[in-house]
PyMOL Python script that loads the backbone (N, CA, C, O; Angstrom):
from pymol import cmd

cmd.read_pdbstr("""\
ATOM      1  N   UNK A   1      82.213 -33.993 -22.275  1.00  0.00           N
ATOM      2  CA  UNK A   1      82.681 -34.985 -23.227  1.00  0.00           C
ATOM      3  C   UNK A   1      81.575 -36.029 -23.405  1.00  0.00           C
ATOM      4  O   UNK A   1      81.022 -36.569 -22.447  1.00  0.00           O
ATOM      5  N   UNK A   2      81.266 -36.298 -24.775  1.00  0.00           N
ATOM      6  CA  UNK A   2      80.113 -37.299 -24.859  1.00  0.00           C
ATOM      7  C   UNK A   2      80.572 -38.433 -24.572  1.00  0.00           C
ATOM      8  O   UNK A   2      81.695 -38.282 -24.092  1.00  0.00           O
ATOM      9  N   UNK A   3      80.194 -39.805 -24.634  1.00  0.00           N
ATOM     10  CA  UNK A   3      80.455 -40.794 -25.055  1.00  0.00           C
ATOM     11  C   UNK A   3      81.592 -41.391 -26.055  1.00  0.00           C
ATOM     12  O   UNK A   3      82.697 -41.926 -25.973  1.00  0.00           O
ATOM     13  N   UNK A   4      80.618 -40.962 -27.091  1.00  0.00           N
ATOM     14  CA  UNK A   4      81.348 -41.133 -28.749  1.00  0.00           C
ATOM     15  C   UNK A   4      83.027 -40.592 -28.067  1.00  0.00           C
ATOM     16  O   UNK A   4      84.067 -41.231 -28.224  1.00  0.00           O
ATOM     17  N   UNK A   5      82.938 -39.715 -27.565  1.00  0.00           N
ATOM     18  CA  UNK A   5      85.002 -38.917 -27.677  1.00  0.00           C
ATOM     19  C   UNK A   5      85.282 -39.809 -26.356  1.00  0.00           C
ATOM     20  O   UNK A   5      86.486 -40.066 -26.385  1.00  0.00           O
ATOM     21  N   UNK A   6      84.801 -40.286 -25.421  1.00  0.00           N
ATOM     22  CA  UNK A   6      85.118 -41.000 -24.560  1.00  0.00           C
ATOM     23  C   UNK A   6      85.628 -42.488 -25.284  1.00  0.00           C
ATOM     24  O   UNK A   6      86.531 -43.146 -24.767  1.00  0.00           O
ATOM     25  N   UNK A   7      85.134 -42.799 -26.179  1.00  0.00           N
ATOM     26  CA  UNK A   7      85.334 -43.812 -26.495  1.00  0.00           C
ATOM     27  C   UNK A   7      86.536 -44.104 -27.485  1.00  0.00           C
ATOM     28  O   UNK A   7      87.169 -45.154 -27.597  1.00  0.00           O
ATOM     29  N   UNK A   8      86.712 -42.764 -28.261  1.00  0.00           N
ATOM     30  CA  UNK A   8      87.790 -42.042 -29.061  1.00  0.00           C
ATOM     31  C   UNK A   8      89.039 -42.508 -28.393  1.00  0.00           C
ATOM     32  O   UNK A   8      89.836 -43.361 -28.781  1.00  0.00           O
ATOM     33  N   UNK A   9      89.057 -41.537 -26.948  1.00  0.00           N
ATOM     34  CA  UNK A   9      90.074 -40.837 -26.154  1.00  0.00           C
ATOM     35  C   UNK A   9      90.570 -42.660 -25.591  1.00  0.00           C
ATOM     36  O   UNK A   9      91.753 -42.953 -25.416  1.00  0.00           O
ATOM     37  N   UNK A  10      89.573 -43.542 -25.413  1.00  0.00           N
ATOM     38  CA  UNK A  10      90.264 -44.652 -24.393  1.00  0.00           C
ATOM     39  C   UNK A  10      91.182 -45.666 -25.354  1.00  0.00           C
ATOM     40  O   UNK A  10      91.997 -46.521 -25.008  1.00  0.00           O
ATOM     41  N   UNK A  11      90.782 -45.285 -26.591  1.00  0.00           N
ATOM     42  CA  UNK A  11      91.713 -46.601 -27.411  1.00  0.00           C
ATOM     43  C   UNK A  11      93.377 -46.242 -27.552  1.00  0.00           C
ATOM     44  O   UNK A  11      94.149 -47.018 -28.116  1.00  0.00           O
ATOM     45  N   UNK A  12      93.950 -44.517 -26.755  1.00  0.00           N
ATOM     46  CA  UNK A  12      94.687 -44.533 -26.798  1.00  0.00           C
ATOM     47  C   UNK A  12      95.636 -44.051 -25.053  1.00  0.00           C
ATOM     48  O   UNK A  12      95.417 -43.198 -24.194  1.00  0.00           O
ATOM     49  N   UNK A  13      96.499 -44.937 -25.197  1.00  0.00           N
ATOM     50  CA  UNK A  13      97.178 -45.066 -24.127  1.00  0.00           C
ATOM     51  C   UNK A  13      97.715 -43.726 -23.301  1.00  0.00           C
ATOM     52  O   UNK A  13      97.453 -43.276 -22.186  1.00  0.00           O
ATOM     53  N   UNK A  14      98.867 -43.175 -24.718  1.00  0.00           N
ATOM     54  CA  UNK A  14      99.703 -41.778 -24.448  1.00  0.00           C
ATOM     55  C   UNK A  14      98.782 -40.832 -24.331  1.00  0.00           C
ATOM     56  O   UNK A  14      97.793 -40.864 -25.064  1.00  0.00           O
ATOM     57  N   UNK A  15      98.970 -39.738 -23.300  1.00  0.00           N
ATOM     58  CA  UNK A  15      98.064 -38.960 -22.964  1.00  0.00           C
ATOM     59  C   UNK A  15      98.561 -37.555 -23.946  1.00  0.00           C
ATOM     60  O   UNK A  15      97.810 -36.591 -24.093  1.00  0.00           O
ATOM     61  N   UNK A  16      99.845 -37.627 -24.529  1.00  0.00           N
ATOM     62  CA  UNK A  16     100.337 -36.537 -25.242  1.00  0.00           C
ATOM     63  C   UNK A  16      99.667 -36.696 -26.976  1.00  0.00           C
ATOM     64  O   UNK A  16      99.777 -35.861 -27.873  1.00  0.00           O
ATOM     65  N   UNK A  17      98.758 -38.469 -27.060  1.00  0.00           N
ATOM     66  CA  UNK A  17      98.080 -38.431 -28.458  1.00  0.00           C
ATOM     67  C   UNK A  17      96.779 -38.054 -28.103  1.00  0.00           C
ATOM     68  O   UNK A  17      96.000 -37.461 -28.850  1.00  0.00           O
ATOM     69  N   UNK A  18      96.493 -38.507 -26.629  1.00  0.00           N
ATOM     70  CA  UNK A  18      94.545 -38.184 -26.399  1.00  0.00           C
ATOM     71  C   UNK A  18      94.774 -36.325 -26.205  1.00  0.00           C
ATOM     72  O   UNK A  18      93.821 -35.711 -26.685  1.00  0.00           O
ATOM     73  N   UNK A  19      95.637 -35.616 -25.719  1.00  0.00           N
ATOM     74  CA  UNK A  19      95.801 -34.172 -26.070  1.00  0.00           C
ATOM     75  C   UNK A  19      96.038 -33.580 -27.123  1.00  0.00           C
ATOM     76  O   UNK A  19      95.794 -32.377 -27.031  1.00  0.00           O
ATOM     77  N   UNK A  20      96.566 -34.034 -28.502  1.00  0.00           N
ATOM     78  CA  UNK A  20      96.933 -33.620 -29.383  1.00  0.00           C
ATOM     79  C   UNK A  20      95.248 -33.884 -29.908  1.00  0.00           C
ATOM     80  O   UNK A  20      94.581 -32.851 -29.852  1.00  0.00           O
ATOM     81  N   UNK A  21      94.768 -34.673 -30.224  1.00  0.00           N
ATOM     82  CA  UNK A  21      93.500 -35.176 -30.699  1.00  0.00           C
ATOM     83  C   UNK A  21      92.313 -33.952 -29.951  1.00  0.00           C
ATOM     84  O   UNK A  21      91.389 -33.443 -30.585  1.00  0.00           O
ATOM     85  N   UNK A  22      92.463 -33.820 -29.257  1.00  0.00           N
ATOM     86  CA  UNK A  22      91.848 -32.645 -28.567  1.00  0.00           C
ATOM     87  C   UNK A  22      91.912 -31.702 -28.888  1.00  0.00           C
ATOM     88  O   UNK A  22      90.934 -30.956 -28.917  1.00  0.00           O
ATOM     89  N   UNK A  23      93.011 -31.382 -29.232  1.00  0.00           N
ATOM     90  CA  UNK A  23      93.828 -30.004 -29.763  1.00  0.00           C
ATOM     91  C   UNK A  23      93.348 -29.331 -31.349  1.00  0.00           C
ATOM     92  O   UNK A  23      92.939 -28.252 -31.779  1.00  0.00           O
ATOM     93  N   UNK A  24      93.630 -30.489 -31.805  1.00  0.00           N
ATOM     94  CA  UNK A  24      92.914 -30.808 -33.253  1.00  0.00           C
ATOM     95  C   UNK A  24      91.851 -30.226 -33.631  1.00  0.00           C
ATOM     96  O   UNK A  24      91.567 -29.231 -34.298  1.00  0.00           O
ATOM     97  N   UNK A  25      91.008 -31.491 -32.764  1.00  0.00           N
ATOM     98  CA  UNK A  25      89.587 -30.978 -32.455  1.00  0.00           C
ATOM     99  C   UNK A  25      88.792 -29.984 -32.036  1.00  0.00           C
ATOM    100  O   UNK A  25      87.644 -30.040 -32.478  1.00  0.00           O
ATOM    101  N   UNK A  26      89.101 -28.894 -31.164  1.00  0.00           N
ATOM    102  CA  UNK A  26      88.661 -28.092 -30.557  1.00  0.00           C
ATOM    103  C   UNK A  26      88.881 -26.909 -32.346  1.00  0.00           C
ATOM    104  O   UNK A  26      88.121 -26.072 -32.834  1.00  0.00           O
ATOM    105  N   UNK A  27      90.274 -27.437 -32.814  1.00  0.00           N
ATOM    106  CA  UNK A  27      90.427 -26.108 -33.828  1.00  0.00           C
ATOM    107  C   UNK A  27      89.314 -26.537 -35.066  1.00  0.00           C
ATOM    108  O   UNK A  27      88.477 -25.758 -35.523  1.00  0.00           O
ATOM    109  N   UNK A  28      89.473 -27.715 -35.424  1.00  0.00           N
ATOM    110  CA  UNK A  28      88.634 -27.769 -36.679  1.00  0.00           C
ATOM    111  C   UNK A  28      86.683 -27.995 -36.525  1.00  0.00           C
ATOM    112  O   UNK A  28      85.728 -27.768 -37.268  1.00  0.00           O
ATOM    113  N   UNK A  29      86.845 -28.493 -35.283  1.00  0.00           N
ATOM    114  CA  UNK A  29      85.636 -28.297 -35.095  1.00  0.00           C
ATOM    115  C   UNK A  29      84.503 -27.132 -35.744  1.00  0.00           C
ATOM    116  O   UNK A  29      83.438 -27.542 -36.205  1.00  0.00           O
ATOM    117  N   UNK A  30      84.760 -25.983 -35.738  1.00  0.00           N
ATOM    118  CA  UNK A  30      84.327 -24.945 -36.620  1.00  0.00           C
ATOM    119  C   UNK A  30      84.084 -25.130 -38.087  1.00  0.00           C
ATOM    120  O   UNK A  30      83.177 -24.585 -38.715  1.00  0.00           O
ATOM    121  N   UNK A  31      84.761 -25.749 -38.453  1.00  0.00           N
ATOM    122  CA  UNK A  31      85.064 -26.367 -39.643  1.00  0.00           C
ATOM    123  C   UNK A  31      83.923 -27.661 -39.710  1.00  0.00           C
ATOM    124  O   UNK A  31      82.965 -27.719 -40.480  1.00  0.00           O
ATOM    125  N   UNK A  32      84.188 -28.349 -39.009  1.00  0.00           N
ATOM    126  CA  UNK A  32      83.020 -29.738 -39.092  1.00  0.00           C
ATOM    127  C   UNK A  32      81.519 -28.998 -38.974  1.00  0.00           C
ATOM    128  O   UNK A  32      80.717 -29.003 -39.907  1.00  0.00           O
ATOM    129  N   UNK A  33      81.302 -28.448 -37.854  1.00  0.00           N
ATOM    130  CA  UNK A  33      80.920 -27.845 -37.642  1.00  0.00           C
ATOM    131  C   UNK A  33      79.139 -27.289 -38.783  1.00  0.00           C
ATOM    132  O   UNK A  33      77.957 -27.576 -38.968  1.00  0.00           O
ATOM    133  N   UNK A  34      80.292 -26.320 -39.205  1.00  0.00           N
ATOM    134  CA  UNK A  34      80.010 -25.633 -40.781  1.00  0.00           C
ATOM    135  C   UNK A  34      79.633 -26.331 -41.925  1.00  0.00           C
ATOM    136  O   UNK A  34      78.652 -25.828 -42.472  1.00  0.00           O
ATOM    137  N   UNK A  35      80.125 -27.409 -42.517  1.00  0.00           N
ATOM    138  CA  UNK A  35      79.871 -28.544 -43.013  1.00  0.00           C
ATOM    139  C   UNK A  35      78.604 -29.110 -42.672  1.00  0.00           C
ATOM    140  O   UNK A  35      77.659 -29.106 -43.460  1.00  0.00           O
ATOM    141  N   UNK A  36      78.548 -29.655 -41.389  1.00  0.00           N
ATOM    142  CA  UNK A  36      76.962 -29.927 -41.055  1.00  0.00           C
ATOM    143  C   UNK A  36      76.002 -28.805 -41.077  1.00  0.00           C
ATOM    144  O   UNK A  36      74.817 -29.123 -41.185  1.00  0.00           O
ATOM    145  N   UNK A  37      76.341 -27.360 -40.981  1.00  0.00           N
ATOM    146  CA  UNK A  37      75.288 -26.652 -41.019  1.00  0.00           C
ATOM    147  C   UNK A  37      74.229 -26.647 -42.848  1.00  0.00           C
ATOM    148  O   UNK A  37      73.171 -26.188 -43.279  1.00  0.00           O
ATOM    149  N   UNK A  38      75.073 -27.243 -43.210  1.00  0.00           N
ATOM    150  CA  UNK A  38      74.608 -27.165 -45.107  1.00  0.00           C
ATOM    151  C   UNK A  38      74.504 -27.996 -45.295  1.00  0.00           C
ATOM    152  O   UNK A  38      75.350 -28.711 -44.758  1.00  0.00           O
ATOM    153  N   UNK A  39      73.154 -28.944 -46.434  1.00  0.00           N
ATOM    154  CA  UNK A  39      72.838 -30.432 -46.884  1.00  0.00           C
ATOM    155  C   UNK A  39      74.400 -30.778 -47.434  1.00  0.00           C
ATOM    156  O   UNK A  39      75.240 -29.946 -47.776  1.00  0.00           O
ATOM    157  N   UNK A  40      74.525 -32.089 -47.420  1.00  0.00           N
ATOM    158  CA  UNK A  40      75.613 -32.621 -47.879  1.00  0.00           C
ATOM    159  C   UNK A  40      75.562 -32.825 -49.155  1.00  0.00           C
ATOM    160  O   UNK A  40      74.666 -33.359 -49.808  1.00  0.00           O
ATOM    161  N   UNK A  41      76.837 -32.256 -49.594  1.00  0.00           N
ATOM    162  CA  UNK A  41      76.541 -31.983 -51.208  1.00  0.00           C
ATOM    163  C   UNK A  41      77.151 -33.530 -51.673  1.00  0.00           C
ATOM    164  O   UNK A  41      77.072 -33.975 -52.818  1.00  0.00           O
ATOM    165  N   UNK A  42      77.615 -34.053 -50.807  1.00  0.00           N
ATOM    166  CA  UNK A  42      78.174 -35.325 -50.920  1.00  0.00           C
ATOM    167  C   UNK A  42      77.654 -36.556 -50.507  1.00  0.00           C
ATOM    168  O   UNK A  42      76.694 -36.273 -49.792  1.00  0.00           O
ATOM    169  N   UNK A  43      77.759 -37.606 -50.566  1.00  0.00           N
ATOM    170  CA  UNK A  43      77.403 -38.759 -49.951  1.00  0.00           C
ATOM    171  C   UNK A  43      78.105 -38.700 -48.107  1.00  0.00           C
ATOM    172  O   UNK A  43      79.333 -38.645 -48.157  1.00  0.00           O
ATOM    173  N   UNK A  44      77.638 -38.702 -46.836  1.00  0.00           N
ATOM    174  CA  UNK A  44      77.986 -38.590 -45.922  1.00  0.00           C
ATOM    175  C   UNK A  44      79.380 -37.387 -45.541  1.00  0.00           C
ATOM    176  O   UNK A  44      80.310 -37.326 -44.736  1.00  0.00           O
ATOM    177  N   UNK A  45      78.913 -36.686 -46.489  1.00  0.00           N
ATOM    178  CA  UNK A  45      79.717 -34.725 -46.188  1.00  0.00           C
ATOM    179  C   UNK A  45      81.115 -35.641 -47.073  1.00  0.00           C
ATOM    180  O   UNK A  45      82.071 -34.906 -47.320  1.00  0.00           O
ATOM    181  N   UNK A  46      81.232 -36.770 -47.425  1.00  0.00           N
ATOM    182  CA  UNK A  46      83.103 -36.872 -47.523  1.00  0.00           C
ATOM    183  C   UNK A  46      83.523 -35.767 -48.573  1.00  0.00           C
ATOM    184  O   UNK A  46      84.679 -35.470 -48.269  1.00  0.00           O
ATOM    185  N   UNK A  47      83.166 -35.091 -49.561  1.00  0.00           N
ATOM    186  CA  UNK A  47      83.344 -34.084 -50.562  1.00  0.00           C
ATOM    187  C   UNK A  47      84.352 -33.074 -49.497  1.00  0.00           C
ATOM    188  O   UNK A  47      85.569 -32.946 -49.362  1.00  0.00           O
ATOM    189  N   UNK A  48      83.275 -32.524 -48.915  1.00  0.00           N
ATOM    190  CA  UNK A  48      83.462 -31.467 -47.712  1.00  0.00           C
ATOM    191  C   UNK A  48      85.067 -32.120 -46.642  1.00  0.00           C
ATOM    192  O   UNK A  48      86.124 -31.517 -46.461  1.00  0.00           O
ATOM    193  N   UNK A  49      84.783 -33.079 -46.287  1.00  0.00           N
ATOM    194  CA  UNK A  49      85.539 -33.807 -45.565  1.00  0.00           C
ATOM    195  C   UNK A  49      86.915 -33.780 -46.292  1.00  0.00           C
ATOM    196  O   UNK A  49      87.925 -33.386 -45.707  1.00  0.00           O
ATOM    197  N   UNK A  50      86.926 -34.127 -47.338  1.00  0.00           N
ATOM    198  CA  UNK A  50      88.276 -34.321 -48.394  1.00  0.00           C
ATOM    199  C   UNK A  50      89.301 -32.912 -48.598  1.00  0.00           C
ATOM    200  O   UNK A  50      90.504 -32.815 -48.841  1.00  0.00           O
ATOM    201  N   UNK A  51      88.314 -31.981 -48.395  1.00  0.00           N
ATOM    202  CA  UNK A  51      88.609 -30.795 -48.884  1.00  0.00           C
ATOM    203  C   UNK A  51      89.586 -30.392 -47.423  1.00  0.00           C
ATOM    204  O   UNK A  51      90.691 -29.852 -47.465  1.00  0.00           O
ATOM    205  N   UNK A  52      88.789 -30.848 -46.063  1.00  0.00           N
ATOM    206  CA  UNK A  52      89.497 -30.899 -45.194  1.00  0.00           C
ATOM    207  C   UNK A  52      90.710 -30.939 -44.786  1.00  0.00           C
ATOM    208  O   UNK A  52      91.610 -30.161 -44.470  1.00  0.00           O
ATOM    209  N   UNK A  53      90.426 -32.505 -44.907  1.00  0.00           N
ATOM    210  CA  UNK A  53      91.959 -33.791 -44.924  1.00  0.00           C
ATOM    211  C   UNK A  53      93.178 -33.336 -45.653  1.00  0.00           C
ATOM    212  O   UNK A  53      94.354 -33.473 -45.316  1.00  0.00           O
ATOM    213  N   UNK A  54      92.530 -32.598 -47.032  1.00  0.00           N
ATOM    214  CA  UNK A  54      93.285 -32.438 -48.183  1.00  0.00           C
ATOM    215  C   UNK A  54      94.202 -31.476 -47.705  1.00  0.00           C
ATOM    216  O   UNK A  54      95.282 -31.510 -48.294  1.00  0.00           O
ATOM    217  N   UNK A  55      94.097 -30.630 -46.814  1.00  0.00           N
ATOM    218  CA  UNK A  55      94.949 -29.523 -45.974  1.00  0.00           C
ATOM    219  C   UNK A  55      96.045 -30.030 -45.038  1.00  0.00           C
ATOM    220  O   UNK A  55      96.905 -29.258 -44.614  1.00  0.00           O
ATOM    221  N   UNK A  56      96.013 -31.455 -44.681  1.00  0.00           N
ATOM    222  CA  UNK A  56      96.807 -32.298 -43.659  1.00  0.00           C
ATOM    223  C   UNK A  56      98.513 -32.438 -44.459  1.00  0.00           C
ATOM    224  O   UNK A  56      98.862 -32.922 -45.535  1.00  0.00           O
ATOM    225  N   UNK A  57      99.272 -31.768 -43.352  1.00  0.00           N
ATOM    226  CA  UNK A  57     100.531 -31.740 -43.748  1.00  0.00           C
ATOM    227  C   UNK A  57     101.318 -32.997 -44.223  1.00  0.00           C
ATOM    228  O   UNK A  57     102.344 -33.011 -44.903  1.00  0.00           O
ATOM    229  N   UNK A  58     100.724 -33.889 -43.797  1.00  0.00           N
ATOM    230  CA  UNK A  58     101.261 -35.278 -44.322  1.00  0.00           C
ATOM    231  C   UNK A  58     100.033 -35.978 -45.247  1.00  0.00           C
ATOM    232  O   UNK A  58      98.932 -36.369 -44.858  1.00  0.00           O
ATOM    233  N   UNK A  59     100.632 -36.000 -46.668  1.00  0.00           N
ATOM    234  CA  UNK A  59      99.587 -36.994 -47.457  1.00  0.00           C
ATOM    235  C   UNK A  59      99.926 -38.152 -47.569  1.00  0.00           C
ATOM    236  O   UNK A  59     100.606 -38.560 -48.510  1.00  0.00           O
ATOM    237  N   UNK A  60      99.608 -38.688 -46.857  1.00  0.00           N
ATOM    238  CA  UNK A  60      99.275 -40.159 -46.916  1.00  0.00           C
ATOM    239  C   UNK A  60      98.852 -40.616 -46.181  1.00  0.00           C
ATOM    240  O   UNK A  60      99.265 -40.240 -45.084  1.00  0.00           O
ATOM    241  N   UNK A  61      97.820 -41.665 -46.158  1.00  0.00           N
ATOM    242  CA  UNK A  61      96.805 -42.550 -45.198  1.00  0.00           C
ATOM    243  C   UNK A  61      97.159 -42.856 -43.799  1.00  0.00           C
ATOM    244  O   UNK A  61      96.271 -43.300 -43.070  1.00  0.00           O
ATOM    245  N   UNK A  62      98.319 -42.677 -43.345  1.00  0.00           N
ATOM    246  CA  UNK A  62      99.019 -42.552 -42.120  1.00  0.00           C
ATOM    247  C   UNK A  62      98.955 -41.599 -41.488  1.00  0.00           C
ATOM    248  O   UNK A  62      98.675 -41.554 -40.290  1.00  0.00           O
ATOM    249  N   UNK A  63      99.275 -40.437 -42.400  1.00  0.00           N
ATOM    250  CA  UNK A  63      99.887 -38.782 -42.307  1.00  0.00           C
ATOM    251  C   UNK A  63      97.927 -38.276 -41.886  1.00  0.00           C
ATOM    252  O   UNK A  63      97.709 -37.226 -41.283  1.00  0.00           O
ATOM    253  N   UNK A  64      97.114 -38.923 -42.191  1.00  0.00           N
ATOM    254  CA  UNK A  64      95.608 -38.274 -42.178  1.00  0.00           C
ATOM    255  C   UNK A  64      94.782 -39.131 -40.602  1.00  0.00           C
ATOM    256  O   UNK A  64      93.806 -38.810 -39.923  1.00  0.00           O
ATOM    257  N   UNK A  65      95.504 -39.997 -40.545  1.00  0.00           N
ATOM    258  CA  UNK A  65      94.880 -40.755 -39.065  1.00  0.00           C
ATOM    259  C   UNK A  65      95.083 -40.116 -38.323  1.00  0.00           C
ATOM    260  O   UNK A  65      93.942 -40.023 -37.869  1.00  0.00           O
ATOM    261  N   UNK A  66      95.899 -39.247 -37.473  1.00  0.00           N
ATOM    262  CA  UNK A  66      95.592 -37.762 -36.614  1.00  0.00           C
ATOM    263  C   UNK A  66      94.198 -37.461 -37.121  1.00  0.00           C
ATOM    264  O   UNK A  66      93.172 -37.995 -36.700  1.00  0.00           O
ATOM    265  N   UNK A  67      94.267 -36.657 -37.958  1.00  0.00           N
ATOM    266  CA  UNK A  67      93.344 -35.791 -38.289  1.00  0.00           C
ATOM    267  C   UNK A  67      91.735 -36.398 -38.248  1.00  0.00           C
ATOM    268  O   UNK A  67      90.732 -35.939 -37.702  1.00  0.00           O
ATOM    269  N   UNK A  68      91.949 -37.663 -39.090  1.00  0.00           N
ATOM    270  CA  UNK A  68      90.687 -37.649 -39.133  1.00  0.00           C
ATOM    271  C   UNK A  68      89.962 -38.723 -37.746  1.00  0.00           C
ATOM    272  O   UNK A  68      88.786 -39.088 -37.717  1.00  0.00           O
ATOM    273  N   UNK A  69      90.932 -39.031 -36.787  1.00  0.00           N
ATOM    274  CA  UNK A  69      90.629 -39.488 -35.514  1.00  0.00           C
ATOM    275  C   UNK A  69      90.258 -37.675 -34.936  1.00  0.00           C
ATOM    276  O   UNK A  69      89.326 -37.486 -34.154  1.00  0.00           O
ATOM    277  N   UNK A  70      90.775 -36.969 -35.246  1.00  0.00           N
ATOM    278  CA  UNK A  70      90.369 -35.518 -34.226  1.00  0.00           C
ATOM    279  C   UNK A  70      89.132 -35.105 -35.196  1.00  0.00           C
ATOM    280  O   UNK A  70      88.491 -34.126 -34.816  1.00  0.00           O
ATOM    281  N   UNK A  71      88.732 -35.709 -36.360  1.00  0.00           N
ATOM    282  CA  UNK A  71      87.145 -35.354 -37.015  1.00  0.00           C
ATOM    283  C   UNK A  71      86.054 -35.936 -36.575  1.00  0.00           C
ATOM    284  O   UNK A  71      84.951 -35.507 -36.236  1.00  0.00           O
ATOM    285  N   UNK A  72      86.546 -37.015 -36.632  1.00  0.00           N
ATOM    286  CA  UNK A  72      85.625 -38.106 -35.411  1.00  0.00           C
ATOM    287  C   UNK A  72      85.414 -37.586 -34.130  1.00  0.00           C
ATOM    288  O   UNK A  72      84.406 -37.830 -33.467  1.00  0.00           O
ATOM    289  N   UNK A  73      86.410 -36.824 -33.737  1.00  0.00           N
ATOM    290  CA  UNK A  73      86.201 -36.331 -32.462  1.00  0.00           C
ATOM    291  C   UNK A  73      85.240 -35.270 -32.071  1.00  0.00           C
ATOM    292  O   UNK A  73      84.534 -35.181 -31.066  1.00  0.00           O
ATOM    293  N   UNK A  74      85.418 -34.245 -33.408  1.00  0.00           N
ATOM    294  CA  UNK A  74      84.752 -33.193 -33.256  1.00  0.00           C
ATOM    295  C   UNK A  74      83.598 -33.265 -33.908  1.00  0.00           C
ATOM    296  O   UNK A  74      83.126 -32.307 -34.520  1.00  0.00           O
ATOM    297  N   UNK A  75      83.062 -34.388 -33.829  1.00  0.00           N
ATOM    298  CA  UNK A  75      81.652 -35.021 -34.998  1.00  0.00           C
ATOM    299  C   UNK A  75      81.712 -35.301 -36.286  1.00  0.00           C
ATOM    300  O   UNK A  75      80.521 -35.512 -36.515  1.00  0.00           O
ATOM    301  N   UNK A  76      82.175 -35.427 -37.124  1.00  0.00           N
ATOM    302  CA  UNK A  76      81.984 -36.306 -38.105  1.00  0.00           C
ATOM    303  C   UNK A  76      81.817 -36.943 -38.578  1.00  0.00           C
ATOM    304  O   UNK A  76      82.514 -37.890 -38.214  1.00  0.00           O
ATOM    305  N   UNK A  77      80.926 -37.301 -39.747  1.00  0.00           N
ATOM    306  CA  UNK A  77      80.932 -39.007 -40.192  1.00  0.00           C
ATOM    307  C   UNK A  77      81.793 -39.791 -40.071  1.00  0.00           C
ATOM    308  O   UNK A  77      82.658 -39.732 -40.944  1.00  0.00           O
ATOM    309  N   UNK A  78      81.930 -40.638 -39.200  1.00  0.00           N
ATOM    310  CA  UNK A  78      82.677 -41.710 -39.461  1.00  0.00           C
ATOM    311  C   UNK A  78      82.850 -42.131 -41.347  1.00  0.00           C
ATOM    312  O   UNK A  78      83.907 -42.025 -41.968  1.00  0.00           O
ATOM    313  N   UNK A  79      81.648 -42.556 -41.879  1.00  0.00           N
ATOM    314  CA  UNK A  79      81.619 -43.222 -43.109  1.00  0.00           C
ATOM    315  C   UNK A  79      82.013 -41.860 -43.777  1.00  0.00           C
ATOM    316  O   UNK A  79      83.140 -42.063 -44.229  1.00  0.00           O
ATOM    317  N   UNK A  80      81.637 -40.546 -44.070  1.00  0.00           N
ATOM    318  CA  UNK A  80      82.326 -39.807 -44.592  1.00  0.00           C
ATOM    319  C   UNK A  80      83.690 -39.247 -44.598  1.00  0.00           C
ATOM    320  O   UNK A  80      84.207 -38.615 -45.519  1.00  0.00           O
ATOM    321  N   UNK A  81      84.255 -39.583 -43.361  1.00  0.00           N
ATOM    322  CA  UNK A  81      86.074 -39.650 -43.191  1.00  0.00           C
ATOM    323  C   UNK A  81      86.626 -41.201 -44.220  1.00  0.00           C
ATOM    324  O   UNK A  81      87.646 -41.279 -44.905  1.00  0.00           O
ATOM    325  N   UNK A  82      85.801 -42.037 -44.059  1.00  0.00           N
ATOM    326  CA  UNK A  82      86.584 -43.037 -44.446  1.00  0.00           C
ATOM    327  C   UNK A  82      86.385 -42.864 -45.966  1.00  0.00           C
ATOM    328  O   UNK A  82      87.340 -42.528 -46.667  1.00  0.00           O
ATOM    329  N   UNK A  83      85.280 -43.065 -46.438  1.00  0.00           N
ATOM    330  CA  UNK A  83      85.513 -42.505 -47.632  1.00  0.00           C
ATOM    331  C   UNK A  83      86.231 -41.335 -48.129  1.00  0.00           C
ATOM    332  O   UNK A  83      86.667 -41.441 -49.276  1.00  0.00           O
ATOM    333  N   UNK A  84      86.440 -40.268 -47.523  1.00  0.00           N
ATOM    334  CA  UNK A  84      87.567 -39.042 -48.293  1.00  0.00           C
ATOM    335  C   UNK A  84      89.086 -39.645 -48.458  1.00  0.00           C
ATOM    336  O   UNK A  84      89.932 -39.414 -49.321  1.00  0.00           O
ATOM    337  N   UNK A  85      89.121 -40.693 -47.061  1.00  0.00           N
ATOM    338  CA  UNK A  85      90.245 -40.760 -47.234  1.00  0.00           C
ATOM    339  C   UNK A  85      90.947 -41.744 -48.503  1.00  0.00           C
ATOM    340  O   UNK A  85      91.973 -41.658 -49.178  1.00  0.00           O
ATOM    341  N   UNK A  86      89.776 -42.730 -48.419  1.00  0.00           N
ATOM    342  CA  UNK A  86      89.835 -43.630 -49.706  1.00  0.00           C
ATOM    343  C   UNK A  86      90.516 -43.283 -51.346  1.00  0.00           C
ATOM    344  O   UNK A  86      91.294 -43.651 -52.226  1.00  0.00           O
ATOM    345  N   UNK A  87      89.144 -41.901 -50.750  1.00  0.00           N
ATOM    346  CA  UNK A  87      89.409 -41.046 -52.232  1.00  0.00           C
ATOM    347  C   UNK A  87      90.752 -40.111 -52.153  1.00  0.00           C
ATOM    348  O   UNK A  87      91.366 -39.798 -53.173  1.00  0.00           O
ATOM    349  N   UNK A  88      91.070 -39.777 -51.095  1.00  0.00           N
ATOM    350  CA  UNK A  88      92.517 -39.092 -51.214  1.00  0.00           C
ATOM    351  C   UNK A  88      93.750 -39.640 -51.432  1.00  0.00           C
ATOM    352  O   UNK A  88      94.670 -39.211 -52.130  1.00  0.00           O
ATOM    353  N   UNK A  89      93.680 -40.610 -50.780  1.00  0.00           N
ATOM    354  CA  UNK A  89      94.592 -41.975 -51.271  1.00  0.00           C
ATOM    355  C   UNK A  89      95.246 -43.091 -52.350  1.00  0.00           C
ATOM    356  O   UNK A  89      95.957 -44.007 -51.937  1.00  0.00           O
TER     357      UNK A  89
END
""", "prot")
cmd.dss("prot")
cmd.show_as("cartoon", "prot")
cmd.util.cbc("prot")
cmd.orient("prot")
């Protein structure tokens, strides 16, 4: 575990949200992953990122904070999560 997910994992208390976030992560990771393997066709991947999010069973800016706390996790732009979500929103 780097840092960066150490630092993720401590802002939350319940150990059943720092596992779910894990859980997340480990799956889409492949996905982030992949995204970084190709120039960003976007400003900080969020294009790529959106397309992501856009799959999250709950739409709305609430319904995507799982997710894009477990993108962060599994490397992602920070600034490119926040922007998709902007734009999904």
């Amino acid at each position: 575990m780097t840092t960066a997910q150490s630092n993720i994992l401590a802002k939350f208390q319940d150990e059943e949200t720092k596992k779910a976030i894990v859980s997340i992560a480990e799956t889409i990771r492949p996905l982030i992953e992949d995204v970084h393997a190709h120039p960003p066709s976007t400003q900080n991947y969020y294009g790529d990122y959106m397309r992501i999010i856009s799959h999250s069973p709950k739409k709305t800016a609430g319904g995507f904070k799982l997710l894009a706390i477990a993108m962060l996790y599994a490397g992602a732009n920070p600034e490119g999560i926040q922007a998709a979500i902007k734009n999904i929103c």
